[in-house]
C-alpha positions, 0 to 999 in steps of 0.5 A: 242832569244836563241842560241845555238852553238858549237864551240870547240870540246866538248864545247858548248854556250848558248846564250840569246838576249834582244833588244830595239828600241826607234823611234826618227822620221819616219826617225830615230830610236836608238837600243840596245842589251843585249846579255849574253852568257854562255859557258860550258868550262871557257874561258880565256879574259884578263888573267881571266877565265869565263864561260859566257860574257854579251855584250851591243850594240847600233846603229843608224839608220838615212833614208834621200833622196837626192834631185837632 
């Protein structure tokens, strides 16, 4: 997936997204991102000035029924 965005005035993001999905059981199922992101104007995290971020997330998901 690519994005692009506006979010300053003048300013502008590019976005790329790398997903995987590993399935455990049919009622179970662990995904990860990768998602790099460049911007056109530095930004500043931590005191350090970038002009792009990289960000891994992971979830799990886990489908039950209860027996009442």
């Amino acid at each position: 997936m690519l994005a692009i965005s506006h979010f300053f005035a003048g300013s502008c993001s590019a976005t790329c997204t790398l997903g995987a999905k590993w399935i455990l059981n049919p009622y179970a199922r662990i995904m990860m991102n990768y998602v790099h992101t460049k911007f056109s104007t530095n930004i500043n995290v931590n005191d350090k000035l970038n002009d792009q971020e990289d960000a891994l997330t992971m979830r799990a998901q886990l489908d039950f029924q209860l027996q009442l």
